[in-house]
VOPAGU-2260 file (C-alpha; in pm, 1 decimal, decimal comma):
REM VOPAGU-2260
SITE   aa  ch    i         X         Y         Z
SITE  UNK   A    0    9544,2    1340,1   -4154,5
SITE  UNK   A    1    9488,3    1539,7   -3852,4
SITE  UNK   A    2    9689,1    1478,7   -3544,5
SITE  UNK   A    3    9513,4    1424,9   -3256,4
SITE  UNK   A    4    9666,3    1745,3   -3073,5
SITE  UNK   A    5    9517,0    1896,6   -3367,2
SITE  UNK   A    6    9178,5    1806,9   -3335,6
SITE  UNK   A    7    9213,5    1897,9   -2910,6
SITE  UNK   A    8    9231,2    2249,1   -3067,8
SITE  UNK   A    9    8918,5    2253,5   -3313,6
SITE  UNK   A   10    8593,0    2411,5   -3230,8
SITE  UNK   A   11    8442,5    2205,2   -2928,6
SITE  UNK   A   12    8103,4    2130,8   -2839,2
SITE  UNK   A   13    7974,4    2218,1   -2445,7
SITE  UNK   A   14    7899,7    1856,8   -2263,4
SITE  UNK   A   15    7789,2    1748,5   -1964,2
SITE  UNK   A   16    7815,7    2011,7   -1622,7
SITE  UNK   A   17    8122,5    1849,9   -1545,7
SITE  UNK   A   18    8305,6    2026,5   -1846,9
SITE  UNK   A   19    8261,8    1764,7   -2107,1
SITE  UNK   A   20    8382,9    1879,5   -2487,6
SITE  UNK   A   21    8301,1    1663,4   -2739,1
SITE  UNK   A   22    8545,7    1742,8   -3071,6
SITE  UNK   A   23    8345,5    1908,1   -3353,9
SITE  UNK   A   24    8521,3    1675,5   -3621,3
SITE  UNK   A   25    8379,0    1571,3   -3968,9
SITE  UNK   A   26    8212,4    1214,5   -3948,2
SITE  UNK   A   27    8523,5    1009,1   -4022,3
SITE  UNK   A   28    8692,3    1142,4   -3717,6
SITE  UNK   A   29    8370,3    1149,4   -3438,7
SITE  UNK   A   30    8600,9     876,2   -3303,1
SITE  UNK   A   31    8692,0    1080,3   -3020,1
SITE  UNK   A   32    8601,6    1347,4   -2735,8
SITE  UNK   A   33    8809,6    1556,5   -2460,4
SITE  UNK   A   34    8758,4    1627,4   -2133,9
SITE  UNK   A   35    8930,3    1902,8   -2053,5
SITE  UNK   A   36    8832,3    1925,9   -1698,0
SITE  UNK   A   37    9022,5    1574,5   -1643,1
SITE  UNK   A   38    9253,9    1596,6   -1904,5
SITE  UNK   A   39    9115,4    1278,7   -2125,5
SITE  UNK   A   40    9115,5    1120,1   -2400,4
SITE  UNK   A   41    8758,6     897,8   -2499,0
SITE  UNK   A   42    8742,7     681,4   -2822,4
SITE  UNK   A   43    8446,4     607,9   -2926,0
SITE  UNK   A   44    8538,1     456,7   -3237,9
SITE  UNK   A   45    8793,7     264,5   -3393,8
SITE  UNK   A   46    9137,5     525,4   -3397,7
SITE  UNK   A   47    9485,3     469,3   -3465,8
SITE  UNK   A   48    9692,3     670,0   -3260,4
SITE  UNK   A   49   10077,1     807,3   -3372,0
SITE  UNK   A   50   10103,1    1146,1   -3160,1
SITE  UNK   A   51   10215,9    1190,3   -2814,0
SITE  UNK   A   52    9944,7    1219,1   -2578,6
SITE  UNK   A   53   10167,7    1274,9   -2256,8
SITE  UNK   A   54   10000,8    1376,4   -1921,9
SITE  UNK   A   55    9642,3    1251,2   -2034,9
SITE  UNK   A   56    9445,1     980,5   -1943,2
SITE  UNK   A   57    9271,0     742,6   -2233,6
SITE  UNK   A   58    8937,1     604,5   -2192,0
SITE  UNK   A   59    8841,2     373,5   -2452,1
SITE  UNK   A   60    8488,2     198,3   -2513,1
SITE  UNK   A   61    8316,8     447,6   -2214,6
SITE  UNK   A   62    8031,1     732,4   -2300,8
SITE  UNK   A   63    8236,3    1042,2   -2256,2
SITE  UNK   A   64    7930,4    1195,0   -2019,1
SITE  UNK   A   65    7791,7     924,7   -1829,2
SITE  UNK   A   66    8083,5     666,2   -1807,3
SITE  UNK   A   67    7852,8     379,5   -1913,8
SITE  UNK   A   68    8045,0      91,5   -2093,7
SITE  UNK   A   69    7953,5     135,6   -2512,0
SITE  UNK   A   70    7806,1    -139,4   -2687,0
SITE  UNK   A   71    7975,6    -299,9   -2993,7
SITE  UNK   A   72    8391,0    -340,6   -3042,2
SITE  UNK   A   73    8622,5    -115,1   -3095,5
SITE  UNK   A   74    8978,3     -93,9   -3109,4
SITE  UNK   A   75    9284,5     167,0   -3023,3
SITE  UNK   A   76    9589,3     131,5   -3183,1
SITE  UNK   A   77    9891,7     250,9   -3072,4
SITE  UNK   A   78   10120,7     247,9   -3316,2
SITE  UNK   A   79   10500,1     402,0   -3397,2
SITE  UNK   A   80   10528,5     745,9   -3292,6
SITE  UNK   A   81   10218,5     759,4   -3070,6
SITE  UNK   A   82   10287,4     789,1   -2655,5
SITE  UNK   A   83   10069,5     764,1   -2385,1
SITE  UNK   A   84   10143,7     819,8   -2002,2
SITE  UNK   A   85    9885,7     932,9   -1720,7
SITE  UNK   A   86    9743,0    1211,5   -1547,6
SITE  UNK   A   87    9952,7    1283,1   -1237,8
SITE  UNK   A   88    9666,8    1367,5   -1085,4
SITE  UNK   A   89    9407,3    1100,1    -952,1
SITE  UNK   A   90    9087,5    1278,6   -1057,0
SITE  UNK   A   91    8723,5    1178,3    -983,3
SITE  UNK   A   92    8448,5    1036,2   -1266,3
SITE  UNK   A   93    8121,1    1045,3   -1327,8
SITE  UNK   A   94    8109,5     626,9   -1230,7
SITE  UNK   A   95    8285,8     728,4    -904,2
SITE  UNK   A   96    8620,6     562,3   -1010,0
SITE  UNK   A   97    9005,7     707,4   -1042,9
SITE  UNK   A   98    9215,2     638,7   -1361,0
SITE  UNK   A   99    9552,3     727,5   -1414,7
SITE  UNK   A  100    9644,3     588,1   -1777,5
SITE  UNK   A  101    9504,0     405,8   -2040,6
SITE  UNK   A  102    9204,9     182,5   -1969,8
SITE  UNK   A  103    8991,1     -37,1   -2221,5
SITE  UNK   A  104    8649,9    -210,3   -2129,7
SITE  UNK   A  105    8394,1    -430,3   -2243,1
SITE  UNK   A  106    8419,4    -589,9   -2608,9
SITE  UNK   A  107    8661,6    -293,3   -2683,1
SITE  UNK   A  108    9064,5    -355,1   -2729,3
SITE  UNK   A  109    9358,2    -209,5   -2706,4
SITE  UNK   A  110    9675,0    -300,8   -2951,1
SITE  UNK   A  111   10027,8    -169,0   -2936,9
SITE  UNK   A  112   10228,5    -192,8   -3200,0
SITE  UNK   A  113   10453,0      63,8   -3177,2
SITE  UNK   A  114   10496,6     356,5   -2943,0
SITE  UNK   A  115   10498,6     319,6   -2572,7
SITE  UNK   A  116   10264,9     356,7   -2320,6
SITE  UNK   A  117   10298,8     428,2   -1886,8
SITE  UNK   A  118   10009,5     223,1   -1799,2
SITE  UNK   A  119    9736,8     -22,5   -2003,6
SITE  UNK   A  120    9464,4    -137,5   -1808,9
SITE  UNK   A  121    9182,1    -415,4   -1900,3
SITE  UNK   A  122    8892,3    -423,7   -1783,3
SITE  UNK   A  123    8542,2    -593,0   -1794,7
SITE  UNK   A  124    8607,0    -884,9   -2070,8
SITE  UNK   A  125    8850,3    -604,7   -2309,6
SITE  UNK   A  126    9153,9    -720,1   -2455,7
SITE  UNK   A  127    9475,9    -537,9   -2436,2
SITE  UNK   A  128    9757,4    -672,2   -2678,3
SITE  UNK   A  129   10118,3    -599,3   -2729,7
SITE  UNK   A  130   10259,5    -665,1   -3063,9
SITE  UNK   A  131   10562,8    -416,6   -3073,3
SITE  UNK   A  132   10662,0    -105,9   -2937,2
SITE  UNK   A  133   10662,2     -51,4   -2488,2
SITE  UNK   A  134   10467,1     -70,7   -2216,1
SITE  UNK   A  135   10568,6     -50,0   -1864,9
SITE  UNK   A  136   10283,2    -176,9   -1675,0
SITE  UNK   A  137   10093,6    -360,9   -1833,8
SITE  UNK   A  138    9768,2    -490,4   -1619,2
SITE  UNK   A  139    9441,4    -728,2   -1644,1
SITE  UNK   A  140    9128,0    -702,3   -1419,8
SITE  UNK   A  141    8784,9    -813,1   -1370,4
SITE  UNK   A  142    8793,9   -1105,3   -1636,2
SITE  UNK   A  143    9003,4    -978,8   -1910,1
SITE  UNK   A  144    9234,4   -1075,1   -2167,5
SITE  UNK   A  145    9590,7   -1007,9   -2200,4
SITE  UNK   A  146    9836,4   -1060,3   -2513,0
SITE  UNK   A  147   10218,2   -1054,5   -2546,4
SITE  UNK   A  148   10355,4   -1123,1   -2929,1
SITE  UNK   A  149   10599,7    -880,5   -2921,2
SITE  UNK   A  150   10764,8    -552,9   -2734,9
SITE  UNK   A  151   10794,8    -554,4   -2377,2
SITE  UNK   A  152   10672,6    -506,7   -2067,7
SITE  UNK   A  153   10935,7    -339,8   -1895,0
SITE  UNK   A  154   10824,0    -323,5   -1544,1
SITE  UNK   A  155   10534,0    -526,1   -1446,4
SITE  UNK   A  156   10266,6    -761,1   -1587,0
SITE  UNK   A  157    9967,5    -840,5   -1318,2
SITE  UNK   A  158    9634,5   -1032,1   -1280,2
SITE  UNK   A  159    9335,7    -988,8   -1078,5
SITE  UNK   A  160    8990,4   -1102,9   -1110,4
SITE  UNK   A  161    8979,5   -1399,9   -1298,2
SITE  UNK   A  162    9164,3   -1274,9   -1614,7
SITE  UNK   A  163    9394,7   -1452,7   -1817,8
SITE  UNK   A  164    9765,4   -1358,3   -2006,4
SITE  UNK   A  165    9873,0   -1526,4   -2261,3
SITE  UNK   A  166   10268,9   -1463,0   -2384,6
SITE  UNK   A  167   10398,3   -1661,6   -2722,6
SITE  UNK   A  168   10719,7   -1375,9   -2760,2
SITE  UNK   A  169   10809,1   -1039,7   -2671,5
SITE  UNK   A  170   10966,6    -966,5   -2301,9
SITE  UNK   A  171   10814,2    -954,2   -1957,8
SITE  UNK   A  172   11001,9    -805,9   -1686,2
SITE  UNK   A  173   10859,8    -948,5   -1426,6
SITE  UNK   A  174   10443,3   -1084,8   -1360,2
SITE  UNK   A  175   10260,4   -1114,0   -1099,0
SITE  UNK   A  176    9905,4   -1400,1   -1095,3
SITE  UNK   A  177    9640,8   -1367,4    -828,4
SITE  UNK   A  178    9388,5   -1658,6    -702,3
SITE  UNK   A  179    9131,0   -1754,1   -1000,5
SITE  UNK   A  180    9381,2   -1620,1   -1274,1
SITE  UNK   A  181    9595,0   -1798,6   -1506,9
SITE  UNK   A  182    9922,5   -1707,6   -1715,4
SITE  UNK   A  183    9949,3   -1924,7   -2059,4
SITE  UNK   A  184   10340,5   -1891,6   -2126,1
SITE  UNK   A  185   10442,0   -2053,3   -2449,4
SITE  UNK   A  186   10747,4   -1831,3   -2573,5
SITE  UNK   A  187   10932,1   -1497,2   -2538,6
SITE  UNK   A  188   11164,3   -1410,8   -2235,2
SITE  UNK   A  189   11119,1   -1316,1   -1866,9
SITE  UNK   A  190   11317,2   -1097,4   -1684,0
SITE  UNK   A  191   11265,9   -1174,8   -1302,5
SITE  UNK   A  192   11003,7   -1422,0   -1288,7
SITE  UNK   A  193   10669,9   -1546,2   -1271,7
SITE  UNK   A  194   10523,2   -1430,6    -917,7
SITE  UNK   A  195   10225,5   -1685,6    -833,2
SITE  UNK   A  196   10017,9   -1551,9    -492,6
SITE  UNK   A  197    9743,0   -1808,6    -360,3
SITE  UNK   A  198    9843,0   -2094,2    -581,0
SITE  UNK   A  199    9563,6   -2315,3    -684,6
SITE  UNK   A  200    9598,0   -2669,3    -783,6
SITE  UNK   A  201    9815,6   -2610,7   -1103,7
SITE  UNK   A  202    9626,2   -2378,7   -1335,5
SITE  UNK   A  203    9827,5   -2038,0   -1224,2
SITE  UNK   A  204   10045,2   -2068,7   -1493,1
SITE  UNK   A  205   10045,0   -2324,0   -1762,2
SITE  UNK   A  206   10380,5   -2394,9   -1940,2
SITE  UNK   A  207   10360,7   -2460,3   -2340,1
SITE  UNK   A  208   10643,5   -2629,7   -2446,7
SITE  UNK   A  209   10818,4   -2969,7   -2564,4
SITE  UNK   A  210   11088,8   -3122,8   -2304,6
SITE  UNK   A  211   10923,3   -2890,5   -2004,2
SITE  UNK   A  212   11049,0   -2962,2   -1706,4
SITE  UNK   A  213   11058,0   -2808,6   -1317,5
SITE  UNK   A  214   11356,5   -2820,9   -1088,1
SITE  UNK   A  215   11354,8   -2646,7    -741,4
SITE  UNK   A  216   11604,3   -2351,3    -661,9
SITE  UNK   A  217   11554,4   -2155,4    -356,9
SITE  UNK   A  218   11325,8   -2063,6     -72,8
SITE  UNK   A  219   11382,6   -1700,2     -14,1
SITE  UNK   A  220   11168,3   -1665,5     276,4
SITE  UNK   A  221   10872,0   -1561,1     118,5
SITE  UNK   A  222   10866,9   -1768,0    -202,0
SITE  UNK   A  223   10956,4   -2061,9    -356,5
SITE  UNK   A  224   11148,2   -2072,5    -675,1
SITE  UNK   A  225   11126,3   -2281,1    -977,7
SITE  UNK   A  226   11299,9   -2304,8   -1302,7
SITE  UNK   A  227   11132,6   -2363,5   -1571,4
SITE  UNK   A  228   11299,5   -2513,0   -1917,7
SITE  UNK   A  229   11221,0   -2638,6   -2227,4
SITE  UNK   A  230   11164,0   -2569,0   -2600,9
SITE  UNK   A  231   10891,5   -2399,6   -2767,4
SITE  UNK   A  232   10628,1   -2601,4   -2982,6
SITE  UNK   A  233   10582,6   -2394,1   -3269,9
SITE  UNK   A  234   10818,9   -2527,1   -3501,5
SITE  UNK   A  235   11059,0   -2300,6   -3421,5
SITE  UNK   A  236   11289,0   -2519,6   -3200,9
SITE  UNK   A  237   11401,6   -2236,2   -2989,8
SITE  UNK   A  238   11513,3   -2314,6   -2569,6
SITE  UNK   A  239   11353,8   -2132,6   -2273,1
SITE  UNK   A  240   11425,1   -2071,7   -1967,2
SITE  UNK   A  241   11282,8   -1893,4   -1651,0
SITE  UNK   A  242   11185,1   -1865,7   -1324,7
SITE  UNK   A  243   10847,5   -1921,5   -1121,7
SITE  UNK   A  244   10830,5   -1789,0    -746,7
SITE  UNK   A  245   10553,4   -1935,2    -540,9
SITE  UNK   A  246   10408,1   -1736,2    -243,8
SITE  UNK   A  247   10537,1   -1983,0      73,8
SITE  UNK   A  248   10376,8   -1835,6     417,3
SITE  UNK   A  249   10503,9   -2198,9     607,7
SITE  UNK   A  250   10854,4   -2012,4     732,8
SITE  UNK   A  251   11055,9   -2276,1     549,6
SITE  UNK   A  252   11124,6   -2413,9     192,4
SITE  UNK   A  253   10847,5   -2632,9      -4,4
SITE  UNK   A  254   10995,7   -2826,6    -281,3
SITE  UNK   A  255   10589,8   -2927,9    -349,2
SITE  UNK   A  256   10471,1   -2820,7    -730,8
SITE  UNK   A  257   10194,0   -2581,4    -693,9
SITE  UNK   A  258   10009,9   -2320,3    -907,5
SITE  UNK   A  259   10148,3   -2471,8   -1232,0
SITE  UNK   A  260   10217,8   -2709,2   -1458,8
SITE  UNK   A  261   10317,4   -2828,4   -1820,1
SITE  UNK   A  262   10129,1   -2861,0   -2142,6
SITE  UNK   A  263   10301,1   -3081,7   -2384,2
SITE  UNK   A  264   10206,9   -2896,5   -2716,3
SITE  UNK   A  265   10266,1   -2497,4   -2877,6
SITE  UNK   A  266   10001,1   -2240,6   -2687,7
SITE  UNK   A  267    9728,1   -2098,1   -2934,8
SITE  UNK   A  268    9604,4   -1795,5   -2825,0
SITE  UNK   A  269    9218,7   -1760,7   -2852,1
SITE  UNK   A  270    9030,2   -1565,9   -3061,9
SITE  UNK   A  271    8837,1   -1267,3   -2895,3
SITE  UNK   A  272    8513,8   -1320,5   -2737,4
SITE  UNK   A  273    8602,7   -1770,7   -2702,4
SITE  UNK   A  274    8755,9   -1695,2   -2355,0
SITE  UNK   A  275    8544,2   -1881,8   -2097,0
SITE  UNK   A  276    8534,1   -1816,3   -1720,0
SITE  UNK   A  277    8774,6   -1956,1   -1441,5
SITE  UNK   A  278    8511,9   -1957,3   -1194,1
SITE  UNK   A  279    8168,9   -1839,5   -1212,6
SITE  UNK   A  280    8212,6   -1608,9    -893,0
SITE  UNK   A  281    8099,9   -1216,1    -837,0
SITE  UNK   A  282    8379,0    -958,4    -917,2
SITE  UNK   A  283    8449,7    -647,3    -675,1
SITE  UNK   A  284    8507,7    -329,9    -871,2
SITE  UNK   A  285    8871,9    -320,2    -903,8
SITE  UNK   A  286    9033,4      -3,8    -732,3
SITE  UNK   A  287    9390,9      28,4    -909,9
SITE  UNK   A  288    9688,9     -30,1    -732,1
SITE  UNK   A  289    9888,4     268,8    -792,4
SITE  UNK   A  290   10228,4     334,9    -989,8
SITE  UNK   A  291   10427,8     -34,5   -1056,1
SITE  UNK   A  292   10727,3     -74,0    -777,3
SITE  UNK   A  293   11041,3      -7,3    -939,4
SITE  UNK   A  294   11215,5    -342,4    -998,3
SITE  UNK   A  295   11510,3    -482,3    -823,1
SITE  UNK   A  296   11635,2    -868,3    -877,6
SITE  UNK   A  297   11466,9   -1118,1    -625,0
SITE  UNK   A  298   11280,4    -829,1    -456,4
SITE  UNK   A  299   10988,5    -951,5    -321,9
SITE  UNK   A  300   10696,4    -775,6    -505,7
SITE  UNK   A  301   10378,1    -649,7    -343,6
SITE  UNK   A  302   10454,4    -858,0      -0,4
């Protein structure tokens, strides 16, 4: 099979005005298209990628010319062997966004199971899931769905726009959950811990678990922290233990509960497309946030 470094090099097709090349490929492989003017990647179609793609961006489930989110669901898979980082340089689309990475829309996903990637982005009701392999930041936006089986998240793990995470194994270094979002933790480790800004009532974070329980720690000026403990619920028997950091603006420690709570019971992960809505508000176009902050223990993030 043809790598996809390969195909980059095949006969291409003129585009759009803006330098669009669509790959001349044989039928089973009119999965993707290159734009060489802004170095990326489009998949059109389901594609399992092995090769390293380094210094591109990767589009999926967007018409290479116009930008317009594709109908139907397809997935990217990035399996062993197959890398993907981001353009250094913020360039300009057709929709009048910036991308730097790897970004998914609509009814399209993204799955890792192997590989690595710099940056996974979810937008617009996609999926991005993490079976196996790396991903440093690892982010989910305007109502979208985030998975953590397996691998890790070695950097940072954030929420915006009434999307939700769900994380039954694997590693997260350290999240971050906006207003109207919610983190569904039922197994796997944390590095840091569980950063909950604008807490509301206690659907931030819901812990999955049997014995959970909540004890207060520290104030650090900023936050509150929790620990959270237990043992997971899916047979398995196996102890947890983390923390949870609640945004605090009073000036002094708050030993109050807020932004989460326990679920007795293991956490079953949804299937795609049975995901309802936190809130039945208007989303903003999301304008990303730039590179993740390196991480340092009990540093503050994005105060």
């Amino acid at each position: 099979m043809l790598s996809l470094r390969t195909l980059s090099r095949l006969s291409l097709v003129a585009g759009a005005a803006l330098g669009l090349a669509t790959l001349a490929a044989p039928p089973a492989r009119a999965d993707l298209a290159y734009d060489p003017v802004r170095n990326t990647y489009y998949t059109v179609g389901d594609h399992t990628l092995s090769t390293d793609l380094s210094g591109a961006n990767v589009l999926v489930g967007k018409n290479p010319t116009t930008l317009a989110t594709l109908p139907g669901s397809t997935r990217l898979t990035l399996a062993a062997g197959g890398v993907v980082t981001q353009n250094p340089n913020f360039v300009s689309y057709p929709n009048g966004r910036f991308y730097s990475g790897t970004f998914v829309f609509g009814q399209h996903s993204v799955e890792v199971t192997g590989g690595s990637a710099q940056l996974i982005q979810a937008e617009e009701n996609s999926r991005a899931s993490l079976r196996d392999g790396g991903v440093q930041t690892l982010v989910g936006a305007n109502r979208s769905t985030l998975e953590v089986s397996g691998g890790s998240v070695s950097s940072l793990l954030n929420l915006f726009e009434q999307s939700q995470a769900f994380q039954t194994g694997g590693s997260v270094a350290l999240a971050q959950v906006r207003s109207g979002t919610t983190y569904h933790y039922g197994g796997g480790t944390v590095g840091d811990a569980i950063y909950l800004f604008e807490p509301s009532a206690a659907t931030n974070l819901l812990v999955y678990g049997n014995g959970v329980s909540f004890s207060y720690r520290f104030f650090n000026g900023n936050f509150d922290f929790f620990r959270a403990t237990g043992t997971r619920a899916d047979g398995s028997g196996q102890a947890f233990a983390f923390d949870i950091a609640v945004r605090n603006s009073s000036g002094s420690g708050n030993q109050t509960q807020r932004g989460f709570s326990a679920v007795n019971g293991p956490l079953a992960v949804p299937e795609a497309g049975s995901l309802p809505l936190l809130a039945p508000a208007a989303v903003a176009a999301l304008t990303l946030r730039g590179a993740a902050p390196r991480r340092q223990r009990r540093r503050d993030p994005d105060c």
